[in-house]
C-alpha positions as CSV (number, residue, x, y, z in Angstrom):
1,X,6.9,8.8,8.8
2,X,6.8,8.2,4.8
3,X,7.2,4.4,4.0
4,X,10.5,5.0,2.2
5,X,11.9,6.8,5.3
6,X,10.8,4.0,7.5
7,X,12.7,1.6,5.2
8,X,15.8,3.7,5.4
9,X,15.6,4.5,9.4
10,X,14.6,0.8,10.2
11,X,16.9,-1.7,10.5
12,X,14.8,-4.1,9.0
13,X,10.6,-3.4,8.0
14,X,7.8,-5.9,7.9
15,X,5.4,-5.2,5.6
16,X,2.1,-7.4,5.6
17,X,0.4,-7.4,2.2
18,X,-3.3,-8.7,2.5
19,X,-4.9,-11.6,0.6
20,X,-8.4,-9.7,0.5
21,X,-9.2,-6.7,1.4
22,X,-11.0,-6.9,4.5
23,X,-10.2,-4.8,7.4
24,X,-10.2,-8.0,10.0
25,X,-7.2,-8.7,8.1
26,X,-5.3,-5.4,8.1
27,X,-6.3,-5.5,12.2
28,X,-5.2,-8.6,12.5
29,X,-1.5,-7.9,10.7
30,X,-1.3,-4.6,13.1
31,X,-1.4,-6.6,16.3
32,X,1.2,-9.1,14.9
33,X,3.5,-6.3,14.5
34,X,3.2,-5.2,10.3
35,X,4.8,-2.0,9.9
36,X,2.9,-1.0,7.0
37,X,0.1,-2.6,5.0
38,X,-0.4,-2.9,1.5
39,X,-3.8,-3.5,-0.2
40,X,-4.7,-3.8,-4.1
41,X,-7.4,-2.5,-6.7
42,X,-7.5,-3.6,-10.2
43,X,-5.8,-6.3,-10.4
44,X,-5.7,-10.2,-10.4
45,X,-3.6,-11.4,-7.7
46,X,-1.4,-14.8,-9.0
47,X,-0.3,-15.9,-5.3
48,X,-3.9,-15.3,-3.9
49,X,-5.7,-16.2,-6.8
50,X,-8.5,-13.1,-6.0
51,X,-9.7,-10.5,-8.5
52,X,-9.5,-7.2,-6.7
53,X,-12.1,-5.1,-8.0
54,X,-12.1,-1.2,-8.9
55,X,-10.6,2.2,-7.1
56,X,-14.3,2.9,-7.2
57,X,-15.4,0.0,-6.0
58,X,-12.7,0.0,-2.9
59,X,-12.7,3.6,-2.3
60,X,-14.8,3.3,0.8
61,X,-12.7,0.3,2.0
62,X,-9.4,2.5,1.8
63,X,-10.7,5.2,3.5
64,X,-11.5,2.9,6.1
65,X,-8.0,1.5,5.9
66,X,-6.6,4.3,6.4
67,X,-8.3,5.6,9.1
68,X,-7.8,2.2,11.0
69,X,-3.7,2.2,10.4
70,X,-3.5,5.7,11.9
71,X,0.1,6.5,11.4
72,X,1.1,3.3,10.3
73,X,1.6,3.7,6.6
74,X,-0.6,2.3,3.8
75,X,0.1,1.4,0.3
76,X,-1.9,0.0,-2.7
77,X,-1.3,-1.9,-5.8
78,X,-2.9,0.7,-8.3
79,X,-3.5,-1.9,-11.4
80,X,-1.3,-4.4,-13.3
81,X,-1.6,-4.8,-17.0
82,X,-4.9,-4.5,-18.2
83,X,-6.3,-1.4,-15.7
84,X,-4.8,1.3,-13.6
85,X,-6.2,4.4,-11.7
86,X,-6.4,7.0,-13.6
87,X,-4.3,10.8,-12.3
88,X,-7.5,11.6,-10.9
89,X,-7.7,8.7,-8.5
90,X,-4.1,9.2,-8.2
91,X,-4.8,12.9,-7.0
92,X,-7.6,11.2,-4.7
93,X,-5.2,8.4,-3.0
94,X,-3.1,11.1,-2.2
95,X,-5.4,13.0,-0.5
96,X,-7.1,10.4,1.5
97,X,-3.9,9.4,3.0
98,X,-2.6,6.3,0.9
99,X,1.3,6.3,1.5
100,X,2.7,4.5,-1.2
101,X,2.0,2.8,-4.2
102,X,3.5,-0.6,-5.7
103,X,3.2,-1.3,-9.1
104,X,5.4,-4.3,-11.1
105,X,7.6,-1.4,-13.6
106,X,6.0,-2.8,-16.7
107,X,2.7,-2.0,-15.6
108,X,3.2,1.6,-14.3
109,X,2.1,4.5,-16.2
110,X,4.6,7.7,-15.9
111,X,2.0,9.7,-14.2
112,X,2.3,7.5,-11.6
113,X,6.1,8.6,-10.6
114,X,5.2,12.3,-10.8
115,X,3.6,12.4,-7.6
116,X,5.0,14.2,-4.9
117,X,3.3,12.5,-1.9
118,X,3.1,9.3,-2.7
119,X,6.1,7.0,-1.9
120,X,6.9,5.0,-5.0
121,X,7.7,1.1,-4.7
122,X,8.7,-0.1,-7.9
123,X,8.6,-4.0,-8.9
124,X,11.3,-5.9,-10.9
125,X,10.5,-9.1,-12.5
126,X,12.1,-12.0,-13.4
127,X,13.1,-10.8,-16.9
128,X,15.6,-8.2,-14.9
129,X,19.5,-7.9,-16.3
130,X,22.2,-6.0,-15.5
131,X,20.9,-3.0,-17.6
132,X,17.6,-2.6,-15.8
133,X,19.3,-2.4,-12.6
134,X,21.7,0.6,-14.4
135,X,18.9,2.2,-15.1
136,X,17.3,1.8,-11.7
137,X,20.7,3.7,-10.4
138,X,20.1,6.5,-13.0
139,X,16.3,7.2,-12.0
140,X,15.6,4.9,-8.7
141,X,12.2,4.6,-7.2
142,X,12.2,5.1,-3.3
143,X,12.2,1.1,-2.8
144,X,13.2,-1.2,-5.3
145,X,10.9,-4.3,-4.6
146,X,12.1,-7.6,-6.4
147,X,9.3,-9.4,-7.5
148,X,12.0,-11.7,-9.6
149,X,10.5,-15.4,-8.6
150,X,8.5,-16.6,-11.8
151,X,5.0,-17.7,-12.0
152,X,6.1,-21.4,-11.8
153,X,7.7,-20.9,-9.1
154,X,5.4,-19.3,-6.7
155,X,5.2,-21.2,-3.5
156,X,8.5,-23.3,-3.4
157,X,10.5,-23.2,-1.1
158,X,13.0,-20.2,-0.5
159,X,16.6,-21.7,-1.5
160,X,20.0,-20.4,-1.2
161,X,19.9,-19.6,-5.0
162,X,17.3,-17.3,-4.6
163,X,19.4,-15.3,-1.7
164,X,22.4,-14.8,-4.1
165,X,20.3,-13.2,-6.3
166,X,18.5,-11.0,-3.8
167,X,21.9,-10.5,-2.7
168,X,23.1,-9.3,-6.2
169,X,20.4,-6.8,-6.7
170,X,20.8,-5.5,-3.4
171,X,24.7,-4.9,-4.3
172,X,24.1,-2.9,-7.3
173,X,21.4,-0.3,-6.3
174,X,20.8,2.2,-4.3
175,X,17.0,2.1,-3.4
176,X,16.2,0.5,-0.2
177,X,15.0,-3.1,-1.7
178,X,12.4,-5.0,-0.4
179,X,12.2,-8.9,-0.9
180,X,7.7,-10.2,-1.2
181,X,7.4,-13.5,-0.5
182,X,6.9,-15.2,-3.9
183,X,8.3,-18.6,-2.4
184,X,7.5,-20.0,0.4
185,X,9.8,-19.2,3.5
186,X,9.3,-18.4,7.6
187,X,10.6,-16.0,9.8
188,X,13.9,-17.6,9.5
189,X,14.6,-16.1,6.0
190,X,14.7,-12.6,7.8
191,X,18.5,-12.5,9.1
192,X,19.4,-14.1,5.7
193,X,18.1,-11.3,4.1
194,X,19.2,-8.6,6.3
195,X,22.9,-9.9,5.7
196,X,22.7,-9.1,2.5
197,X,21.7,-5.7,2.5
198,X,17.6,-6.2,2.3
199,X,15.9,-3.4,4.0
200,X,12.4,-5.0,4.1
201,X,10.2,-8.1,3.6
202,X,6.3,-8.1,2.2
203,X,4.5,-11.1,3.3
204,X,1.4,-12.3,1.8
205,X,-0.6,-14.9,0.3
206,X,2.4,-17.4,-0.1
207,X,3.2,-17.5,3.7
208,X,-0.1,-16.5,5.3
209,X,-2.6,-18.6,3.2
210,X,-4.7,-17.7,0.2
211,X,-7.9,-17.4,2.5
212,X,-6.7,-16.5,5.6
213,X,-8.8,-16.0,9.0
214,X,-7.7,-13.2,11.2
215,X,-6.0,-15.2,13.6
216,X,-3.5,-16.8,10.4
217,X,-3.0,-13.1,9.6
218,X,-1.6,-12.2,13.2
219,X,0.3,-15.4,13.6
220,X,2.2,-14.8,10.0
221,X,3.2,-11.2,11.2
222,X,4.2,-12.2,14.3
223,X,6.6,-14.6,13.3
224,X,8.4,-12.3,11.1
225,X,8.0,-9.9,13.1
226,X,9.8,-11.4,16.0
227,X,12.4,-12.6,13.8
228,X,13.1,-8.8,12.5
229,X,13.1,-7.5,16.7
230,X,16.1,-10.5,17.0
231,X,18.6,-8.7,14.5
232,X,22.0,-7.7,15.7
């Protein structure tokens, strides 16, 4: 099933997103229950504070990915602002399986949203209004993922402020939106989320550790995992 399917079948969709990409990690989120896993190329990562080298450089390492997630779907952070694959390694992802793709909207090249296979998970930030979410409506990516928390704030903790404003985003579109954790929260954020029309959470660095070992990685998923199997 296509990521942005699973998001609108689900009731609610864990998404693990790993610190490093090592595929101990991406093991280790399976067993805790991860519904998809999301990896990253080109990019400097502010909550893990790792430099994730080339498409070249970690085309061997997706393969393997995907191979090891089976039907479980993957997706990759393609670049940020100072490098992103190029249509040719877009043509490649596609055809070695990568899922989806997640890309903050500033950073994503239009190439990127003509692609017919991969499903497109596009990132707000915190300089969002009322007019970017209009225009979301009038040419919406299959998930809307709202990457609004900024960089000051990474790691706090989640606060009833910050639900609101999931909440308002969530009220206005109509892309499936999935919330990453940018502040700190556990498993507990998941039915606050899901009451406010959320389809999805991302966990990484924030809640599972900037270096985690395998066994941090399952523990993380679990949780939220176990939180999203108790919604009624």
């Amino acid at each position: 099933m296509k990521f942005h399917q699973m998001l609108i079948k689900n009731k609610f969709t864990l998404v693990a997103s790993l610190p490093e990409n090592k595929l101990a990690l991406a093991e280790a989120a399976l067993k805790g229950g991860a519904q998809a896993i999301k990896v990253h190329v080109n990019v400097w990562h502010r909550a893990s504070g790792h430099t994730f080298g080339t498409f070249a450089e970690n085309r061997n390492f997706l393969r393997e990915l995907v191979r090891l997630c089976g039907d479980i779907p993957v997706g990759l952070v393609p670049g940020g602002a100072d490098a992103f694959v190029s249509i040719e390694e877009r043509d490649e992802l596609e055809a070695m399986g990568i899922d989806f793709f997640s890309s903050y909207a500033a950073h994503l090249p239009d190439y990127m949203m003509d692609s017919k296979k991969l499903s497109r998970m596009v990132a707000i930030d915190s300089t969002y209004t009322r007019s970017t979410l209009d225009g979301i409506n009038r040419y919406p990516p299959d998930v809307l993922e709202c990457s609004i928390q900024p960089g000051e704030a990474y790691g706090e903790k989640l606060c009833y402020a910050d639900i609101i404003r999931y909440a308002g985003i969530a009220a206005r579109v109509t892309a499936p939106v999935l919330v990453p954790t940018q502040k700190w929260m556990n498993g507990g954020a998941v039915h606050h989320l899901f009451r406010i029309g959320c389809k999805a959470i991302m966990i990484g660095a924030v809640v599972m550790g900037k270096e985690p070992d395998a066994a941090a990685v399952e523990k993380s998923c679990a949780e939220f995992a176990a939180a999203g199997r108790a919604l009624s």
